[in-house]
N, C-alpha and C positions, 0 to 999 in steps of 0.2 A: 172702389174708392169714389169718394165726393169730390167735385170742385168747381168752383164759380168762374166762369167767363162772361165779363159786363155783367154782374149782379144775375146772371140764370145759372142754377144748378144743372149740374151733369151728372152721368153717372157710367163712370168705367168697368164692366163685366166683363172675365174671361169665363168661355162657355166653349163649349164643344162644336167641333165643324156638322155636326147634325142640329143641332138647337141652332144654330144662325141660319142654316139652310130652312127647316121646317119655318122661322121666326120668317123670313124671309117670304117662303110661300105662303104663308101665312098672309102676309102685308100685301103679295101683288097677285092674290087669290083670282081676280079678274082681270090680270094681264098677259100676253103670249110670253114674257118673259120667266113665268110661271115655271112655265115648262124645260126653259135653261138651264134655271138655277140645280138641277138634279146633278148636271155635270158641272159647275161652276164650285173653282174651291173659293169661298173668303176668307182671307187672312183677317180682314175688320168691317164692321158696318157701325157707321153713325147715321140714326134716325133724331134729325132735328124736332120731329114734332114733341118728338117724350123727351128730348133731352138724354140721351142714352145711345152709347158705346159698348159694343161688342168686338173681346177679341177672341180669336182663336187662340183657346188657352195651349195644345200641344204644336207653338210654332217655337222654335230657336227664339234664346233672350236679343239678338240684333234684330233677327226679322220682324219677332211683338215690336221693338223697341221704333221700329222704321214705321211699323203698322199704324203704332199708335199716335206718331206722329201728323202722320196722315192723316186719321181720325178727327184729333184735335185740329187740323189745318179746318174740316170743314167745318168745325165746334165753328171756330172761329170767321169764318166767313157768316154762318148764320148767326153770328150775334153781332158784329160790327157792320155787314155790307148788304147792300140791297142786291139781290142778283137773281130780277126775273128774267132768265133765260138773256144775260147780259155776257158777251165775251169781252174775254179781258187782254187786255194788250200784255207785250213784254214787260212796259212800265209798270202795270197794275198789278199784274204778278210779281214784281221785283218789291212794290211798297206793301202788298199782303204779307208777304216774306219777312221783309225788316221790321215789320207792325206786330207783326206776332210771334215772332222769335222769344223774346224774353216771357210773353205768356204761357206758350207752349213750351218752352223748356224748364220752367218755373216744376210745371205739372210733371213733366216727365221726370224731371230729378227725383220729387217728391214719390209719384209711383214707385220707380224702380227701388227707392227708399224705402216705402212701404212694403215691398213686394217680399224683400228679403228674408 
């Protein structure tokens, strides 16, 4: 599935817990974290640079459904918010929250729609 947050396209794929891990080593080919990811499960990964969500397609429809959330939470910090290596207050979190509610549940209704 497609969908626009602040005018940038995304793109939601459900793939297999080895296609995220491989995608994964892949990406941090020259990192110790490399090496982690063998025993690390991911339920979801969003990579801000291509615009693109990965979920673990054989999880429970609440858990994708929590995942995906998540996902889109950090769609949307990378299209709305500057945050080099910036920590956020109680407050900041609480207006990330209320700011992206109706984006992120916009999308979600529409998946789970689509999904069926």
């Amino acid at each position: 599935m497609k969908f626009k947050i602040n005018n940038r396209e995304w793109t939601i794929t459900e793939t297999s817990q080895s296609s995220i891990k491989n995608m994964q080593n892949i990406r941090r080919a020259n990192e110790e974290e490399n090496l982690k990811s063998i025993d690390t499960r991911y339920y979801g990964i969003t990579y801000t640079d291509i615009q693109k969500i990965y979920i673990d397609e054989d999880l429970p429809q609440d858990r994708k459904k929590a995942t995906l959330i998540h996902e889109l939470a950090h769609c949307y910090i990378d299209s709305f918010i500057t945050h080099c290596d910036k920590s956020y207050t109680e407050e900041d979190v609480a207006d990330i929250v209320s700011n992206s509610y109706d984006i992120i549940h916009e999308i979600i209704n529409r998946y789970f729609k689509e999904e069926k």
